[in-house]
C-alpha positions as CSV (number, residue, x, y, z in Angstrom):
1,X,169.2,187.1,73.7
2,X,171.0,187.8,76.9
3,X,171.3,184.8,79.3
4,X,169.1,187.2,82.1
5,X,166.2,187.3,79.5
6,X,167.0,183.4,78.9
7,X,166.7,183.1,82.8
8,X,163.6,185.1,82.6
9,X,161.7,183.3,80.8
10,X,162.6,180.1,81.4
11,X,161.6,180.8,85.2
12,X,158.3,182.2,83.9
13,X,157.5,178.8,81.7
14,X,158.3,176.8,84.7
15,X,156.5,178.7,86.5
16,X,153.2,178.5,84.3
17,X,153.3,174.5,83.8
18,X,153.7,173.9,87.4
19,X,150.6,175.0,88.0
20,X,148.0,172.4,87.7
21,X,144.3,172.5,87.5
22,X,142.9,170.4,91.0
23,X,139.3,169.9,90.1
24,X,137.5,168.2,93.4
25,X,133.6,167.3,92.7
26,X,132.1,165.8,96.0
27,X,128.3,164.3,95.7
28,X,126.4,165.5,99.2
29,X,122.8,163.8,99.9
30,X,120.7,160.7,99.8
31,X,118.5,161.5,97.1
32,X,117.1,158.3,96.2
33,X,116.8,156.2,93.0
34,X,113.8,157.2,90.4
35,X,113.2,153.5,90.7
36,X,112.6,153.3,94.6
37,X,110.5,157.1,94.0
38,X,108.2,155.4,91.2
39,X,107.3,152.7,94.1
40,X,105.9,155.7,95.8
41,X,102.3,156.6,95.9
42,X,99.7,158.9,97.5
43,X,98.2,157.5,100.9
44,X,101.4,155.5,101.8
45,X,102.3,155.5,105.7
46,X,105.6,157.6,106.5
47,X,107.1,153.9,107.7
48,X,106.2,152.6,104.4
49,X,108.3,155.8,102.9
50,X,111.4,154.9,105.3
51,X,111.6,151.2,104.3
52,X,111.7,152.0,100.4
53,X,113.5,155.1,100.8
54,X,115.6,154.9,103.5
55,X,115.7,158.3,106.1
56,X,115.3,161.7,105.2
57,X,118.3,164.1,104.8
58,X,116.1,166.4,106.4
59,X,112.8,166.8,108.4
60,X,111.4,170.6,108.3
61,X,111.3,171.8,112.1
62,X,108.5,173.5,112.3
63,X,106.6,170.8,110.0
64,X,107.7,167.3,111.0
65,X,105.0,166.3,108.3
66,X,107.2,167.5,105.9
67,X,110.3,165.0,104.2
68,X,113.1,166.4,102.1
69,X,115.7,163.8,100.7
70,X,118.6,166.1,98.6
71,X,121.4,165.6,96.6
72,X,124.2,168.4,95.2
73,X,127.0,168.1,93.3
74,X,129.4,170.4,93.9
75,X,132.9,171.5,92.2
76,X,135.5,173.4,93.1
77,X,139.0,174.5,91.4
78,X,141.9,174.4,94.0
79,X,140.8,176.8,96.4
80,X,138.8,178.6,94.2
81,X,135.1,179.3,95.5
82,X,133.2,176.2,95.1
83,X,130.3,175.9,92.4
84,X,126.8,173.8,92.5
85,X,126.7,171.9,89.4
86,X,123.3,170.1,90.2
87,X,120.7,170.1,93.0
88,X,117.8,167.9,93.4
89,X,115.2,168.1,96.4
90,X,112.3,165.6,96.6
91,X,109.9,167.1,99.2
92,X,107.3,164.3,100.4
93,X,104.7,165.9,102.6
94,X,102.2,164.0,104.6
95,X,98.8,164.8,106.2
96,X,97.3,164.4,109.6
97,X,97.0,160.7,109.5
98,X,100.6,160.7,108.4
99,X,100.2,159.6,104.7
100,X,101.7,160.9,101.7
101,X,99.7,164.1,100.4
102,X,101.9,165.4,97.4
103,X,105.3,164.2,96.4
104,X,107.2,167.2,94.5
105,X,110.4,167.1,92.5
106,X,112.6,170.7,92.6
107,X,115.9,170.8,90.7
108,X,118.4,173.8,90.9
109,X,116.6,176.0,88.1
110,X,113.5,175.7,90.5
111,X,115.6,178.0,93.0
112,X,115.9,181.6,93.7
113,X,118.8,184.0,94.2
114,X,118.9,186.1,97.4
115,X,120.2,188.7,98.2
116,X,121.6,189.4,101.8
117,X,120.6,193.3,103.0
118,X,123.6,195.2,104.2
119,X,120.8,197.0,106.6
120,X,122.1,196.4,110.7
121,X,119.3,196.3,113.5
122,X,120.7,198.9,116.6
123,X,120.6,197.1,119.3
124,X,121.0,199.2,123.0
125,X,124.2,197.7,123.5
126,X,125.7,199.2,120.8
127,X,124.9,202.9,122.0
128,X,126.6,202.4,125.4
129,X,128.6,204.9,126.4
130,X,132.2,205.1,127.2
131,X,132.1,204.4,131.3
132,X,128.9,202.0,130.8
133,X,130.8,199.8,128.3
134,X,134.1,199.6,130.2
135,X,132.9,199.8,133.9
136,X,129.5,198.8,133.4
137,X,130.1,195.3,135.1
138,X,132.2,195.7,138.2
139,X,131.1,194.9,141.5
140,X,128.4,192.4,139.5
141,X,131.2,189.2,139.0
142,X,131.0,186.9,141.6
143,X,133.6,183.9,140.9
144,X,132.8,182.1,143.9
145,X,128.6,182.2,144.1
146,X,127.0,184.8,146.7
147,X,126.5,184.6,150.1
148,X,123.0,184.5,150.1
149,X,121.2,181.7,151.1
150,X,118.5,182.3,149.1
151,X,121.5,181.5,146.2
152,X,122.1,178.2,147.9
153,X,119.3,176.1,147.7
């Protein structure tokens, strides 16, 4: 074997055992205990929830009746795309009176895949022309206000 071969490949071995496999798993969430959960029960006042469950990671905005405590675990090689190993979601909803109305448990095989459309929405400013997009806004910067007094009130 000649010693450039020899160099080869024992550049090429280094090479390969340097390389390490960096596995980082981080935990995200407050998803509580199954023994605090059991304590829950239908009819229970959304301060009775907080004291044995502690805050909500989330509270839907359009349905503050609605509770969501999550966890995830997630893992990711180096810098590698990271992967969900596990998801849990307990989603405590409430009625009018603010008591519990149904208490549901959704895990990651509960969830759906979606898929994001490539479709774009025109909007008008993209069809501007060349002398409209480039000259469209002089004479309408004013850096130091307007002279107007009805500007100055």
């Amino acid at each position: 074997m000649s010693i450039n071969k020899f160099l080869l490949l024992t550049f090429v071995s280094l090479c390969l055992t340097s390389c390490a496999k960096d596995t980082f798993i981080t935990y995200t969430g407050n998803m509580p205990t199954n023994d605090k959960i059991e304590q829950l029960s239908k009819g229970m006042e959304k301060e009775q929830v907080r004291q044995i469950l502690g805050s909500p990671s989330s509270v839907v905005a359009l349905d503050r009746d609605t509770w969501i405590y999550m966890s995830a675990e997630i893992e990711q090689i180096a810098f590698m795309k990271p992967q969900e190993l596990e998801r849990n979601l307990l989603v405590i909803k409430f009625d009018n009176n603010g008591k519990i109305d149904t208490i549901q448990h959704i895990d990651k095989s509960d969830g759906n895949n979606v898929q994001i459309s490539q479709q774009e929405t025109a909007t008008p400013e993209q069809e501007q022309g060349f002398f409209r997009k480039y000259f469209g806004g002089v004479g309408q910067f004013t850096p130091f206000g307007s002279s107007n007094s009805e500007n100055n009130l």
